[in-house]
DRENBA-391321 format. One record per residue (C-alpha): x, y, z; residue number from 1. Coordinates in steps of 0.001 Angstrom, whole numbers, always signed. Example, Ala and Ser with C-alpha at 12.3 -4.5 7.8 and 13.67 -1.06 7.14 Angstrom:
BEGIN
[atom [+12300,-4500,+7800],1];
[atom [+13670,-1060,+7140],2];
This chain:
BEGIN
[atom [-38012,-35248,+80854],1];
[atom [-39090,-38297,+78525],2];
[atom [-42496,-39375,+79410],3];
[atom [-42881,-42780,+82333],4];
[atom [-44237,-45887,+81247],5];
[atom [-47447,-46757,+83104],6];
[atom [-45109,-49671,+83650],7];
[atom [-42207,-47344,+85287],8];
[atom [-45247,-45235,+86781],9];
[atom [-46812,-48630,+88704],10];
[atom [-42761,-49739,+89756],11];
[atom [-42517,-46462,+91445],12];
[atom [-45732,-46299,+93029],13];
[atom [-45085,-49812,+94922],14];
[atom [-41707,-49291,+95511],15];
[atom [-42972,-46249,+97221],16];
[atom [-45899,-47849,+99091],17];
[atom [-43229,-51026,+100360],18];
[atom [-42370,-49103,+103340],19];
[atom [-43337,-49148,+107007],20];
[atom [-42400,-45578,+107264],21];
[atom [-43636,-44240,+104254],22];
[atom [-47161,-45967,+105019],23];
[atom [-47612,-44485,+108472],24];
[atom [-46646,-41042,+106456],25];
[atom [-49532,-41333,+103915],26];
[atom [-52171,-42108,+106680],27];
[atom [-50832,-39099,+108659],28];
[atom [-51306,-36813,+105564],29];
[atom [-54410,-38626,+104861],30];
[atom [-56183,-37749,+108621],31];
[atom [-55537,-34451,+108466],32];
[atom [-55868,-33328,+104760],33];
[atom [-52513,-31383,+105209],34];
[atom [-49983,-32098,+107500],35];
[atom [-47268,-29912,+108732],36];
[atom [-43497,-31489,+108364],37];
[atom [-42912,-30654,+112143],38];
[atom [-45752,-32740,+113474],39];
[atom [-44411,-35753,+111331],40];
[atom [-41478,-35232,+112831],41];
[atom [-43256,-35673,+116132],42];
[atom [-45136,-38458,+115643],43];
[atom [-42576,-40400,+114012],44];
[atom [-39583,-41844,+115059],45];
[atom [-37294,-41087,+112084],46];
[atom [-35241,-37306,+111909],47];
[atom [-35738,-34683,+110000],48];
[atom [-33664,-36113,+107039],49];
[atom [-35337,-39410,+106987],50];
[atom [-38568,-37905,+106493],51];
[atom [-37542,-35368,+103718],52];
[atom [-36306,-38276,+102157],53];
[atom [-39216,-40422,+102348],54];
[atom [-41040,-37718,+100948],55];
[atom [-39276,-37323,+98060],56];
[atom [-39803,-41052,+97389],57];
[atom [-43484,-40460,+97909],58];
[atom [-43597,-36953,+95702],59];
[atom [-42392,-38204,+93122],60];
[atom [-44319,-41345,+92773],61];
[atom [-46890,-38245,+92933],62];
[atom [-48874,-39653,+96168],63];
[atom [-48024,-36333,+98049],64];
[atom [-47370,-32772,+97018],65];
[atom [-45460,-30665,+98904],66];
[atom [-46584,-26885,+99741],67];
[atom [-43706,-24551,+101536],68];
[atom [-45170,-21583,+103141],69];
[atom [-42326,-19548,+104556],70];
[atom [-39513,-22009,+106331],71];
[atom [-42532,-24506,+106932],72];
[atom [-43519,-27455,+104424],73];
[atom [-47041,-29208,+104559],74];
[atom [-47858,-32476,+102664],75];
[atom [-50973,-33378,+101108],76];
[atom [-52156,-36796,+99790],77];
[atom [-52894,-37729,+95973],78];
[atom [-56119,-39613,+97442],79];
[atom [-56804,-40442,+93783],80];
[atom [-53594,-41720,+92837],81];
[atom [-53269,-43771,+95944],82];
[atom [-56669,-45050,+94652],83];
[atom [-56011,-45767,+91198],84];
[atom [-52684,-47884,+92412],85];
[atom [-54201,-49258,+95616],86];
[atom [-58043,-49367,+96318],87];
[atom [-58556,-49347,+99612],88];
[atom [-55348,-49484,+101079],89];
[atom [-55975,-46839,+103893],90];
[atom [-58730,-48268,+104822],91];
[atom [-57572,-52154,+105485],92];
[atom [-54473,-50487,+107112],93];
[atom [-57297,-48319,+109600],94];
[atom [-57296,-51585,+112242],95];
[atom [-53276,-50863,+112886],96];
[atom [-52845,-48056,+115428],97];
[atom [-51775,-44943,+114247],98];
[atom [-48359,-43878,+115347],99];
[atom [-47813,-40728,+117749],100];
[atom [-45616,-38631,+119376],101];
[atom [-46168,-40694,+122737],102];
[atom [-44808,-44126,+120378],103];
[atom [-41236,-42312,+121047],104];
[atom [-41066,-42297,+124931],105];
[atom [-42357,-45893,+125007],106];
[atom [-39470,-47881,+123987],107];
């Protein structure tokens, strides 16, 4: 694979960080350290399929790896890629409410 551009690199970072979704995954990772793909699946209110693919978007940006330990996957935040693309950003998104499994039976 030819080497990225830190110009390609910083495209696919924001183009990664430029959705709801994929925000509300990275401060999910981020507040437990790693988080299991079935408890995203609770506390969002995307399927299974949505979230593998937002992951994918976020992997390979590199903001998350990926660990598989049997038939279960569990994510983990790039904390210092996040930072080196966007300073801060968890923490001026820490004032919106988180989103749980409860935000599914409210609608």
């Amino acid at each position: 694979m030819p080497d990225r551009s830190m110009r390609d690199l910083v495209v696919q970072v924001f183009k990664a960080l430029a959705d709801p979704t994929r925000l509300d995954m990275l401060r999910l990772i981020d507040s437990l350290g790693e988080y299991p793909c079935t408890s995203l699946e609770h506390a969002l209110p995307v399927g299974k399929s949505t979230i593998s693919y937002h992951v994918k978007i976020l992997s390979n940006a590199g903001l998350v790896s990926v660990r598989r330990q049997g038939r279960n996957f569990f994510y983990t935040l790039h904390r210092d890629v996040l930072d080196f693309y966007a300073p801060g950003l968890l923490q001026r998104l820490a004032s919106d409410p988180m989103p749980t499994a409860g935000d599914l039976t409210d609608s």
